[in-house]
C-alpha positions as CSV (number, residue, x, y, z in Angstrom):
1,X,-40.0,0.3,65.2
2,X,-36.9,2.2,64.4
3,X,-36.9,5.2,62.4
4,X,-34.9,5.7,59.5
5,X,-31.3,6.1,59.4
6,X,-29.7,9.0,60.0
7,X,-27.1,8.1,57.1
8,X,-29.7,8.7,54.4
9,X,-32.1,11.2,53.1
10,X,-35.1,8.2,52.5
11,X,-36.8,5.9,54.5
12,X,-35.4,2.0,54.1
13,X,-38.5,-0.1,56.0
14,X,-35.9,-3.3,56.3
15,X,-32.6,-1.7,57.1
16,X,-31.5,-4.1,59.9
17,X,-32.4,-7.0,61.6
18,X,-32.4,-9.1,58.8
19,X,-29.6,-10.9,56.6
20,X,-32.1,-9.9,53.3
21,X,-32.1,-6.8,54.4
22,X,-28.7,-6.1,54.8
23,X,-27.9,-7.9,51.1
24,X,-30.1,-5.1,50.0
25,X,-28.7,-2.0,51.6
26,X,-25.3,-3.4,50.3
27,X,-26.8,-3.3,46.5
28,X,-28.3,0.2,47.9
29,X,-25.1,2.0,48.6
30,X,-23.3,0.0,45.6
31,X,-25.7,1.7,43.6
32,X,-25.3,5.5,44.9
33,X,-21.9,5.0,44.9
34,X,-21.6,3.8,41.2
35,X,-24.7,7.1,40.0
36,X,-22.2,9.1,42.1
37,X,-19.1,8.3,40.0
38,X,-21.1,8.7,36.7
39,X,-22.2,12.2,37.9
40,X,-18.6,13.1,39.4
41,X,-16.3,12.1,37.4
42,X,-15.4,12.1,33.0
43,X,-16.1,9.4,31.2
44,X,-13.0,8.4,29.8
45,X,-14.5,6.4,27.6
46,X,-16.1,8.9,25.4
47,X,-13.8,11.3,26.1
48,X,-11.5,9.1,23.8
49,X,-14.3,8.0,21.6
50,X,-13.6,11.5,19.0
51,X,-10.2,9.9,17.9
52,X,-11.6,6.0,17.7
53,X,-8.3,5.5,19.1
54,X,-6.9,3.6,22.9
55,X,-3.4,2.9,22.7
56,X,-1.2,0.2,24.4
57,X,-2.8,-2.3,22.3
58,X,-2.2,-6.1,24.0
59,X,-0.6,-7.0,20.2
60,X,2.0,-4.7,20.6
61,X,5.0,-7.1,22.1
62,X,7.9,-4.5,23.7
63,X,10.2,-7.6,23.7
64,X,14.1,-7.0,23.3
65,X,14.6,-8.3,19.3
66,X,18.3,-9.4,19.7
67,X,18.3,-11.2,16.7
68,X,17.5,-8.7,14.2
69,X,14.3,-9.8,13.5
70,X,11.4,-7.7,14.1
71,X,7.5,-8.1,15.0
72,X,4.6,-8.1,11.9
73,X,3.0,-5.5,14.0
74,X,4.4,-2.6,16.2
75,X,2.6,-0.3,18.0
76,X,-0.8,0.0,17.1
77,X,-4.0,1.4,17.9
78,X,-7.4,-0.3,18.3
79,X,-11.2,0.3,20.1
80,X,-12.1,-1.5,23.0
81,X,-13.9,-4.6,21.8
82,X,-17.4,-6.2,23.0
83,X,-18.4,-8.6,25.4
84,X,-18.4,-12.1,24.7
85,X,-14.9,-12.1,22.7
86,X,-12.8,-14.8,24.2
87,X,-10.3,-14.9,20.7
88,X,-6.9,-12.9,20.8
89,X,-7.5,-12.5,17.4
90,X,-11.0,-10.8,17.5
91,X,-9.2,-7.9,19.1
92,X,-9.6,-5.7,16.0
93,X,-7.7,-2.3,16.2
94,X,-7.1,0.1,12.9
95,X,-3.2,-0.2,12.8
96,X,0.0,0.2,11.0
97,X,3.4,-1.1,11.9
98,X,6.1,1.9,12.6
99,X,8.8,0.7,12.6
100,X,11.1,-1.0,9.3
101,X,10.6,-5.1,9.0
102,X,7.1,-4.8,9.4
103,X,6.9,-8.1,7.5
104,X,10.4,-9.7,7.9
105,X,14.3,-8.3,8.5
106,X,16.7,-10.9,7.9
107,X,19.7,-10.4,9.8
108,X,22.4,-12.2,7.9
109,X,21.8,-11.3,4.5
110,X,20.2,-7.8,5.4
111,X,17.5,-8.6,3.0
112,X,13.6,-8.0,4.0
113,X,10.2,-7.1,2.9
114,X,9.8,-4.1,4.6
115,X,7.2,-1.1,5.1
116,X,9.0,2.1,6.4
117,X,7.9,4.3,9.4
118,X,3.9,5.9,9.3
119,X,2.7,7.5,11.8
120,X,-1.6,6.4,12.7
121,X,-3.9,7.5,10.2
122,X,-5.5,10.2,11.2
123,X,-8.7,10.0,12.6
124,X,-11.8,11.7,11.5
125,X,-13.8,14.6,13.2
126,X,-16.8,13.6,14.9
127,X,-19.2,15.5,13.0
128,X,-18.5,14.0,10.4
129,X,-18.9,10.2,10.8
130,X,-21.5,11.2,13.1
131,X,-23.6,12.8,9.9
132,X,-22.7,9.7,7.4
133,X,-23.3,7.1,9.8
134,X,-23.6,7.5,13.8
135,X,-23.6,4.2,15.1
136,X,-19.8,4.3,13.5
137,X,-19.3,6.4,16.3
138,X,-20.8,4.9,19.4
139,X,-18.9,1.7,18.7
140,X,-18.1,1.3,22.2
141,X,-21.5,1.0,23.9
142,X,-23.0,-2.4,24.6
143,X,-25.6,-4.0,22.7
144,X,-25.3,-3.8,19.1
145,X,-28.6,-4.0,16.8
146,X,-29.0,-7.3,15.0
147,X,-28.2,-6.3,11.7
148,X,-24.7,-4.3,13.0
149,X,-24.1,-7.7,14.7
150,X,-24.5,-9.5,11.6
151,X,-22.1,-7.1,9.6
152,X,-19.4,-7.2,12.8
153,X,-19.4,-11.0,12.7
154,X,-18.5,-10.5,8.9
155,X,-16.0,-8.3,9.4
156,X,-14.3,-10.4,11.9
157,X,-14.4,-13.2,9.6
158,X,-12.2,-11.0,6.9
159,X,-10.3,-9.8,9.6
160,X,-9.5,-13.9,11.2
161,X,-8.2,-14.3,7.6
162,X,-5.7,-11.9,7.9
163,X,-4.2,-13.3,11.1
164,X,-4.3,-16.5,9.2
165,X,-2.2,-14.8,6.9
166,X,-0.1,-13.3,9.3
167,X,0.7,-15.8,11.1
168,X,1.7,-18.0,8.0
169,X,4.3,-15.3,7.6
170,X,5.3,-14.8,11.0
171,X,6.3,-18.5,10.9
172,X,8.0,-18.0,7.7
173,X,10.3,-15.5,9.2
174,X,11.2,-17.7,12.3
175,X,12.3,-20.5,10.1
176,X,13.9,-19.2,7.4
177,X,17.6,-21.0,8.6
178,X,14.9,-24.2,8.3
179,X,13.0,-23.3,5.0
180,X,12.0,-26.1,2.3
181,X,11.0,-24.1,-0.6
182,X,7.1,-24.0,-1.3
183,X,5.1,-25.9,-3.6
184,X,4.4,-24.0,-7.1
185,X,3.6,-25.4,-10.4
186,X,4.3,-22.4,-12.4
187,X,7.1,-20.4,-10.4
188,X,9.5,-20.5,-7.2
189,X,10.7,-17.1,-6.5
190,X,14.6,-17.5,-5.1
191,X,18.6,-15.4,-5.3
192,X,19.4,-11.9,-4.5
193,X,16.5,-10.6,-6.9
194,X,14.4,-10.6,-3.9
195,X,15.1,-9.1,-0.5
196,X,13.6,-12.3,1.3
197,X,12.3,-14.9,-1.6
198,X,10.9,-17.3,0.9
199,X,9.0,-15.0,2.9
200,X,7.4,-13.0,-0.2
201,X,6.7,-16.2,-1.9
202,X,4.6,-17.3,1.4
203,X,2.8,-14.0,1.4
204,X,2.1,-14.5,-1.9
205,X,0.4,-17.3,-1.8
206,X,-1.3,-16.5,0.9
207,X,-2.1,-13.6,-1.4
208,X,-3.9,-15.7,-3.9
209,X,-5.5,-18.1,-1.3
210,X,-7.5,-15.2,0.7
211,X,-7.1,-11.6,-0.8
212,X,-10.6,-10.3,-1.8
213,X,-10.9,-6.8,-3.6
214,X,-14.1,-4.9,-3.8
215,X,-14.6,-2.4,-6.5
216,X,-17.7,0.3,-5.9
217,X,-20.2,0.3,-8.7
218,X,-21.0,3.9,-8.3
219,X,-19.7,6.2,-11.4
220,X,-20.1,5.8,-14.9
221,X,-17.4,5.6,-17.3
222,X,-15.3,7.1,-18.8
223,X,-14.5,8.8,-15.6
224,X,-15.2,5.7,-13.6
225,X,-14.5,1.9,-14.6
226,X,-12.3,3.1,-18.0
227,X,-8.8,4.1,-17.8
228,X,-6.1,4.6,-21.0
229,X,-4.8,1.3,-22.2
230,X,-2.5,2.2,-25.0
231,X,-0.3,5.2,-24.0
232,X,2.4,5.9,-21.4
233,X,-0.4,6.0,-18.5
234,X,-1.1,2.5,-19.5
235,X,-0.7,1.2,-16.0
236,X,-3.8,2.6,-15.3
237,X,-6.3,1.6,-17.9
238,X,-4.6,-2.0,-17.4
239,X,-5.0,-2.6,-13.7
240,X,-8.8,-1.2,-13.6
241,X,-9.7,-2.9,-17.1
242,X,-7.8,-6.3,-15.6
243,X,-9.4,-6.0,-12.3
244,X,-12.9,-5.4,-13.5
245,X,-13.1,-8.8,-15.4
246,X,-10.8,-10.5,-12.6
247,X,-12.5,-13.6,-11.1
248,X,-10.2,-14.6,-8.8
249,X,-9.8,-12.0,-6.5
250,X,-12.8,-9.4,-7.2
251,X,-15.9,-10.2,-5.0
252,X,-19.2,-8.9,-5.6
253,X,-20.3,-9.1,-1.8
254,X,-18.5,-5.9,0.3
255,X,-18.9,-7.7,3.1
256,X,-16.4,-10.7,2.1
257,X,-13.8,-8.1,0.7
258,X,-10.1,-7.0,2.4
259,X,-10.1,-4.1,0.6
260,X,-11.9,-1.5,-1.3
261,X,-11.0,-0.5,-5.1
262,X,-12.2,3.0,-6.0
263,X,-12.1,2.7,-10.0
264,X,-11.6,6.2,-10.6
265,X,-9.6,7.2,-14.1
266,X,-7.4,10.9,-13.6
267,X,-5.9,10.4,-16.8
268,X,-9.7,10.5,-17.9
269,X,-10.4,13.5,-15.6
270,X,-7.8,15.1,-17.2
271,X,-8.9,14.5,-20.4
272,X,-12.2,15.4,-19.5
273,X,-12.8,17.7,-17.0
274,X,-9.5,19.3,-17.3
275,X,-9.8,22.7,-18.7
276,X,-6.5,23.5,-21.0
277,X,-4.6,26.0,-19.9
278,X,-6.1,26.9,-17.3
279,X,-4.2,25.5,-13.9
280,X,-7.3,24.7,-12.1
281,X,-7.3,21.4,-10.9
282,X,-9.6,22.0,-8.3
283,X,-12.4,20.1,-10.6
284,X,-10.6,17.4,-10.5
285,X,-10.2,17.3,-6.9
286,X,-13.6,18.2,-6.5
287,X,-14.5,14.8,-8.4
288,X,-12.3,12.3,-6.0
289,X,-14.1,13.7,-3.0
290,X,-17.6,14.1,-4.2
291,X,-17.0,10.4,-5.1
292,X,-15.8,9.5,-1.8
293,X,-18.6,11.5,-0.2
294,X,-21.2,9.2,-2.3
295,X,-20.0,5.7,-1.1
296,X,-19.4,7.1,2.1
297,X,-22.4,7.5,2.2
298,X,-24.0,4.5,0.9
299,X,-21.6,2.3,2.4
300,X,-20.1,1.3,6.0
301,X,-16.8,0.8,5.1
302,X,-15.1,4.1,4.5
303,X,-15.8,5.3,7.6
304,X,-15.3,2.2,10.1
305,X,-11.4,2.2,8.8
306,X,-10.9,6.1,7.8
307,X,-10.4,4.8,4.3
308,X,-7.0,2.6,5.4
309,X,-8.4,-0.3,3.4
310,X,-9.6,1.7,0.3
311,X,-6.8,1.6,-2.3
312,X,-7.2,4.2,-5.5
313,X,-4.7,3.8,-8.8
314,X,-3.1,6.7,-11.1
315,X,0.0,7.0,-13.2
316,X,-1.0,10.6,-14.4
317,X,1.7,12.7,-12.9
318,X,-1.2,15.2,-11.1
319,X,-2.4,11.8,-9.5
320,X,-1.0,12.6,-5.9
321,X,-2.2,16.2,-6.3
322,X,-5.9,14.8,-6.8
323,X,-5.7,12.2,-4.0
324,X,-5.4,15.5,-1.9
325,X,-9.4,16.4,-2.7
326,X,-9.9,13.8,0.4
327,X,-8.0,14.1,3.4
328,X,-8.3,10.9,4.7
329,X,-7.6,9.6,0.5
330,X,-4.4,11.2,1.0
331,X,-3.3,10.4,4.5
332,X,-4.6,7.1,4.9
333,X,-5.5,5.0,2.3
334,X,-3.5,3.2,-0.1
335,X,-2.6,4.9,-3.0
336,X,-1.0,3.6,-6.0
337,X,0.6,5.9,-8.0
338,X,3.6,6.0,-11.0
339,X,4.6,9.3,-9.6
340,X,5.9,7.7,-6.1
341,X,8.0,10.8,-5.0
342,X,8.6,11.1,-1.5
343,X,8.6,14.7,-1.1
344,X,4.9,15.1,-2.9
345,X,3.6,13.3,0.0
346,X,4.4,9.6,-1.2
347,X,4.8,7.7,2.2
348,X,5.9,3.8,1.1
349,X,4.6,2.3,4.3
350,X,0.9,2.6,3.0
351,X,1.6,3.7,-1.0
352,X,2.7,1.4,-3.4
353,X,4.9,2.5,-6.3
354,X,3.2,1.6,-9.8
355,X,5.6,1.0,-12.6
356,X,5.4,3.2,-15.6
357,X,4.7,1.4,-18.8
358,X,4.1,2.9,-22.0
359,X,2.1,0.5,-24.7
360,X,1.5,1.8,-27.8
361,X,0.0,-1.9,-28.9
362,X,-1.9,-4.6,-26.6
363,X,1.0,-7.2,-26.9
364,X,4.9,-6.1,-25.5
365,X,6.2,-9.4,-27.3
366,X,8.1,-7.4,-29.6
367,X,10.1,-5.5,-26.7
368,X,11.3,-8.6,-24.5
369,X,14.6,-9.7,-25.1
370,X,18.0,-8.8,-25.8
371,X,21.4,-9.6,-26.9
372,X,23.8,-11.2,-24.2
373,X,26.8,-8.9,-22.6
374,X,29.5,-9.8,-25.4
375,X,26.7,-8.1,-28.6
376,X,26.0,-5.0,-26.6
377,X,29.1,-2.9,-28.1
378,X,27.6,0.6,-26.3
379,X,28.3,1.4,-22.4
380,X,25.1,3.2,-22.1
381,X,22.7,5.2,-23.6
382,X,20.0,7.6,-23.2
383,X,17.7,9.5,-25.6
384,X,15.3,11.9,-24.4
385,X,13.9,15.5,-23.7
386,X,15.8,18.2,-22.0
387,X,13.2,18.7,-18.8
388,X,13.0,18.2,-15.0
389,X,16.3,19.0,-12.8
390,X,18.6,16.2,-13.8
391,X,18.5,15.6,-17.6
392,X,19.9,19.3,-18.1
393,X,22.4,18.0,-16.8
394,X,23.5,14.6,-18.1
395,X,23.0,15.8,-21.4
396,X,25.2,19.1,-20.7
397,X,28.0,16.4,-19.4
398,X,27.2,14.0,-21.7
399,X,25.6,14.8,-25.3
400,X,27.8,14.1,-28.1
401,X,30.7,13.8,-25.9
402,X,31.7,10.2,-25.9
403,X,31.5,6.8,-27.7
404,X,30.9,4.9,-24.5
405,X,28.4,6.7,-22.8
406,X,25.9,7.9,-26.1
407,X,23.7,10.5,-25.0
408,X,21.0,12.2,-27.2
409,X,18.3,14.9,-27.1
410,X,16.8,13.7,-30.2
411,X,17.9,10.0,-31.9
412,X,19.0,10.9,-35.8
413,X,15.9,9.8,-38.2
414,X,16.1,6.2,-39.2
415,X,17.8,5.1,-35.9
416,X,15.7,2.9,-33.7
417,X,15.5,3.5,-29.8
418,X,14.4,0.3,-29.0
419,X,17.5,-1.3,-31.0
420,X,19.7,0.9,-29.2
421,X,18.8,0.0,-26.3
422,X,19.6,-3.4,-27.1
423,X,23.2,-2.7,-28.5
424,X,23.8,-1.1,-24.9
425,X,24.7,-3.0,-21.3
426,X,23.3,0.4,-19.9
427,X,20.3,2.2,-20.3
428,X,20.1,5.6,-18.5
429,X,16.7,6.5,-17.4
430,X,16.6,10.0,-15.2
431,X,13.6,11.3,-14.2
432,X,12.2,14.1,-16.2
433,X,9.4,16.7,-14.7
434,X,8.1,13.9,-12.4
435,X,10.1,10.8,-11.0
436,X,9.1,7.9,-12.8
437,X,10.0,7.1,-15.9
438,X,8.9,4.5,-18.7
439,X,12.5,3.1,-19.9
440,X,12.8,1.5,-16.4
441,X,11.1,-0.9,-17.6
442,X,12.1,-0.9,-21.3
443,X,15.0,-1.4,-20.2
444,X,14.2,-4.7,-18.2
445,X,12.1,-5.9,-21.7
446,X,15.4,-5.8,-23.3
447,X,17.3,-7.4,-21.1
448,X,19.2,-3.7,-20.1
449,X,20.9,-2.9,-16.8
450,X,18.7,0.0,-15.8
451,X,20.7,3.1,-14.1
452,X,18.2,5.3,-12.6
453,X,19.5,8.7,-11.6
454,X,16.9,11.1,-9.5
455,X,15.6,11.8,-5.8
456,X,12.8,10.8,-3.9
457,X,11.5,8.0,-6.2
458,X,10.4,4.9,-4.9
459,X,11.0,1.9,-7.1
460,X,8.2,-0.3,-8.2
461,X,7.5,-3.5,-5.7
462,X,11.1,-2.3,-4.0
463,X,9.2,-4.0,-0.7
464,X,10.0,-7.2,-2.6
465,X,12.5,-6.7,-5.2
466,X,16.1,-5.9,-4.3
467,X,16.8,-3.0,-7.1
468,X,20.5,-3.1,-6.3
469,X,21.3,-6.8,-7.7
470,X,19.9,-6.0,-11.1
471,X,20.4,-2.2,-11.5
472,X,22.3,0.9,-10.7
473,X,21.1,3.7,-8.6
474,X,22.9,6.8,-8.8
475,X,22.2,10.9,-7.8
476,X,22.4,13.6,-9.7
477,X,25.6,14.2,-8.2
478,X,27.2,11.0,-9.7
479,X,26.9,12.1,-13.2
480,X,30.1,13.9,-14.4
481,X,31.3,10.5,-13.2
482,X,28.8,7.9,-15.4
483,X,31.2,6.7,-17.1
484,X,33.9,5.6,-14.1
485,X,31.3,4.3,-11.8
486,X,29.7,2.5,-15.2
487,X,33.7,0.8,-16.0
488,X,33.9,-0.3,-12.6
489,X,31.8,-2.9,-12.8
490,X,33.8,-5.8,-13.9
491,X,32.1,-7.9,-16.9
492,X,31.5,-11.2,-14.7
493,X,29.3,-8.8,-12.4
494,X,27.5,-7.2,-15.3
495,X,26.3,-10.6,-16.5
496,X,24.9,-11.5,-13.1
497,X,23.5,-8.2,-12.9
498,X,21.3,-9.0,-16.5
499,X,21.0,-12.5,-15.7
500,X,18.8,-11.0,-12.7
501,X,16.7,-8.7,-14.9
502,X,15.6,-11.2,-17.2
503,X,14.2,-12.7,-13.3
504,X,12.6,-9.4,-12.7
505,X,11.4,-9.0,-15.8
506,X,8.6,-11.8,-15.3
507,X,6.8,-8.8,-12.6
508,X,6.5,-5.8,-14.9
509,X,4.7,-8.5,-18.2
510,X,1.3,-7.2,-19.0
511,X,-0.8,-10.0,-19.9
512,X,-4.1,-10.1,-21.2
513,X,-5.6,-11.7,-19.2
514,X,-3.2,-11.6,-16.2
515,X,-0.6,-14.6,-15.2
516,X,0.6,-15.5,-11.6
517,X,3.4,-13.3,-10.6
518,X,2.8,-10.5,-13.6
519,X,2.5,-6.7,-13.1
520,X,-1.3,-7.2,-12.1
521,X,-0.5,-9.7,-9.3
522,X,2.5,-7.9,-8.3
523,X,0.4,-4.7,-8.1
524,X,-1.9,-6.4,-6.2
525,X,0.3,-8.1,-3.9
526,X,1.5,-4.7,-2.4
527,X,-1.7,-3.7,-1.6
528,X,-2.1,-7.0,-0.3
529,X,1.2,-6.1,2.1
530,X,-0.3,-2.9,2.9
531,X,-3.8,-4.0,3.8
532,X,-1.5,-6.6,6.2
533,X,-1.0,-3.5,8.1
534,X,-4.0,-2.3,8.5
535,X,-6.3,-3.9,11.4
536,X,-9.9,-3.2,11.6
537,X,-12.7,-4.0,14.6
538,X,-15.6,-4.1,13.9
C-alpha cells in the first residue's frame, strides 16, 4: 500500500487506483481551493453591503436615443437578488431616474412629464439599520426565514404593479404619433395646458387603478392626523383630513401599500410646540425624527427603502426646515411642500410642489369665475404687503403710478380684492418672505392670467401642467418693464391664455369629498410619479 501523497498534509486512504476515488480528490482540492479564496481574499460582497448599493443595474439601457425620447429609468442602483428569480421584473433595486424625461420627452412639441436630475438617495450607516432591524442589512445572504419570505413575496407583488404601470406608460410614449384618446366618463385631459396630455392621462389612470397609500397610525392628534382646514395653510389640513377618510386609495394593510403617508401637522407643531419668540425650532425638528425613529422601529418599511417611498406634506413656510430633523426625510423621501424653493433644498425630481390655497370657508364656490377679456377694463393688479426681496420692488416701480398696471400696499376700505381681481386680465402674484404664494391660484378661480414674478419656485404639478400656455413667468428683473412685456401680448393670445386657465383650474378645486382630477388627486398623482421612480427589492 502506498503512503500518502506528498502533495498534502493528511492521509487520503483511496487516492488513486480508482475512478471513485479520483471523483473525490477532485471535490477534495475544489474544496481547499474555494476555503482558500474565502480566507485570502475580500468579500466583495459585504464589502458593498454598507451602502445597500451595486451599480450597473441590467435596467439601465445605454442605447443611443436619436429620437429625443428618453428611457422611464436611467441609471439606477439595486441589491443583488435571490435565487430562484427567473422574472426581469423581480430585479428590485432602490432607484431614481437622472436624467430629464424620466417619464416621457416628446420631441416635436417639446412637451413632457419630466422629473429633473437627483443624484441616489443616500444610503444609511450600518449601525443604524443594523440596531432597528438587522436582517435589513444582511439582505444578500441566502435563505431567508419564512416570515421575511412571506413579506418579500409581498413586496414584489407591489413592486410587479409598478412595472405594470410603467410599462403602460412606456408604451404610451412610443405611440404617441399613433394615440386614440383614452376612455373617461368624467374627463379627457388634451391642448397645450399639459406638457404631454396623453401620456399623463395614462399615468393617471394607472394612478387610480393601482396606487395604494399607507398612512402610520402612530401619533395622536392634533399633532398627528389634524392639520388647519380654514386658513392659508389649508393645503395641509385638506390633504391629511381628505386622505384619512379616502377609500379608494388608502389601504389599511402596509404590506399592499406603494407608499407611506406620515400624517404629521407643522402648522400644528407650530402652534403647539412652537415657543413665540424664541427662534428654536429645534422642538420641532426633534418631533419629525422622534416620529420617524418610532415607525422605524415598529415597521420594516422605512428602512428597506431609506425612506424613498415615505412621502410627508406641509405648506407652513418652516416645513422644509423641519423635514431636515431626519436626514434621510430630507434627502430622500418625498416631500410635499407649498414652500418649493430650490435653493432651501427643494429638489423636484423627488418633491412635489403643493399649491397654496387659502380658505377662509369649506366651499370656494364663491371665488370661481370671472368676466371674459372684453369686462376686465384693468391690465393688472396686485395688492399686498411690502416683504420678501421682490415686492419692495414692484411697488417702488409701480404703486400709484399707473392706471394700467394698479398696484397697492393696502386696497382703500370698501374696495373688494376679489372683485378686482376680476376687473383685471392680470393678476400679479410675487413672492413674499417665502416663494409661494396664495393668489396663484385666486387668480385661476377667477378666471385671471397669473404673472408670477420670483426665483427658485417650482410651480404646482409643473411635471404635468405647462405654466407657460396659461400664465406669465417673469424675474425680478423684468419689473420696471410689467407694463411693455404685459401690452405685448396681443388680445387674441390673452383669450387663449384664459381660455386655458379655466382648463387648469379644474386641478387646484378643493372638494369635499374629493373628485377625479381635483387638487387631492392631482397631489396625489405626483407622488404617484415620484414613487414611479423609486424601485425597491425586497
Amino acid at each position: 500500500m502506498r503512503g500518502p501523497s506528498p502533495s498534502f498534509p493528511f492521509s487520503l486512504p483511496c487516492m488513486h487506483g480508482h475512478f471513485c476515488t479520483r471523483l473525490v480528490t477532485f471535490f477534495m482540492v475544489l474544496s481547499l481551493l474555494v476555503i482558500s479564496f474565502m480566507v485570502f481574499f475580500p468579500d466583495l460582497r459585504k464589502e458593498k453591503s454598507p451602502s445597500w448599493f451595486s451599480s450597473n443595474s441590467p435596467l439601465f439601457n445605454p442605447r443611443a436615443r436619436t429620437s429625443g425620447d428618453s428611457v422611464l429609468l436611467a441609471n439606477s442602483y439595486s441589491i443583488d437578488h435571490g435565487d430562484g428569480i427567473n422574472n426581469k421584473e423581480e430585479l428590485m433595486e432602490l432607484h431614481r431616474g437622472e436624467e430629464l424625461g424620466v417619464l416621457t420627452r416628446n420631441s416635436s412639441s417639446a412637451s413632457y412629464i419630466s422629473l429633473s436630475p437627483v443624484p441616489a438617495p443616500s444610503p444609511a450607516p450600518v449601525p443604524d439599520v443594523a440596531q432597528i432591524n438587522t436582517s435589513l442589512v444582511n439582505h444578500t445572504t441566502p435563505s431567508p426565514g419564512r416570515k421575511n419570505s412571506k413579506r418579500d413575496m409581498k413586496l414584489l407583488k407591489v413592486e410587479h404593479s409598478l412595472g405594470r404601470a410603467r410599462a403602460a406608460i412606456r408604451e404610451a410614449i412610443q405611440n404617441k404619433n399613433n394615440r386614440p384618446s383614452l376612455p373617461d366618463k368624467d374627463y379627457v385631459p388634451i391642448g397645450p395646458v399639459y406638457r404631454n396630455a396623453y401620456v399623463f392621462h395614462r399615468s393617471y389612470l394607472e394612478m387610480e387603478k393601482a396606487f395604494k397609500v399607507y398612512i402610520y397610525e402612530e401619533g395622536e392628534p392634533p399633532i398627528f392626523h389634524d392639520g388647519p382646514c380654514r386658513s392659508i395653510y389649508s393645503s395641509e389640513g385638506r390633504f391629511i383630513h381628505a386622505m384619512e377618510i379616502d377609500n379608494n386609495f388608502r389601504t389599511r394593510d402596509p404590506h399592499h401599500a406603494h407608499a407611506y403617508f406620515l400624517p404629521f401637522s407643522v402648522v400644528k407643531m407650530v402652534k403647539l410646540i412652537y415657543q413665540p419668540n424664541s427662534h428654536d425650532m429645534e422642538p420641532l425638528r426633534r418631533t419629525v425624527s422622534d416620529y420617524i425613529n418610532v415607525i422605524a422601529g415598529k415597521y420594516p418599511y422605512w428602512n428597506r427603502s431609506i425612506g424613498a417611498d415615505h412621502f410627508m406634506l406641509s405648506c407652513h413656510d418652516w416645513g422644509p426646515y423641519v423635514s431636515s430633523g431626519h436626514h434621510h426625510l430630507f434627502s430622500n423621501s418625498i416631500r410635499v411642500l407649498c414652500n418649493a424653493n430650490t435653493s432651501e433644498g427643494f429638489n423636484p425630481s423627488k418633491d412635489v410642489s403643493l399649491p397654496e390655497i387659502n380658505l377662509k370657508t369649506d366651499s370656494v364656490a364663491h371665488m370661481i369665475g370671472g368676466p371674459s377679456a372684453s369686462h376686465r377694463p384693468i391690465l393688472a393688479f396686485f395688492a399686498g404687503g411690502d416683504h420678501g426681496p421682490i415686492r419692495p420692488l414692484l411697488l417702488k416701480h409701480w404703486k400709484n403710478k399707473d392706471e394700467d398696471i394698479q398696484v397697492y400696499e393696502y386696497l382703500r376700505k370698501g374696495v373688494s380684492y376679489y372683485d378686482m381681481m376680476r376687473k383685471s386680465k392680470f393678476c400679479i402674484c410675487p413672492s413674499g418672505y417665502e416663494v409661494a404664494s396664495p393668489r396663484i391660484v385666486e387668480a385661476l378661480y377667477l378666471e385671471c392670467v397669473p404673472v408670477t414674478i420670483g426665483d427658485n419656485y417650482v410651480l404646482p404639478f409643473s411635471d404635468v401642467l405647462n405654466w407657460k400656455s396659461f400664465s406669465v413667468q417673469l424675474s425680478k428683473e423684468d419689473i420696471p418693464n410689467l407694463k411693455t412685456i404685459l401690452s405685448s401680448i396681443s388680445s387674441r393670445q390673452y383669450i387663449r391664455m384664459q381660455r386655458r386657465v379655466k382648463l387648469a383650474q379644474r386641478h387646484f378645486m378643493v372638494n369635499s369629498p374629493p373628485k377625479r382630477y381635483d387638487v387631492f388627486h392631482m397631489i396625489l398623482h405626483s407622488v404617484w410619479l415620484r414613487r414611479l421612480n423609486v424601485r425597491i427589492r425586497p
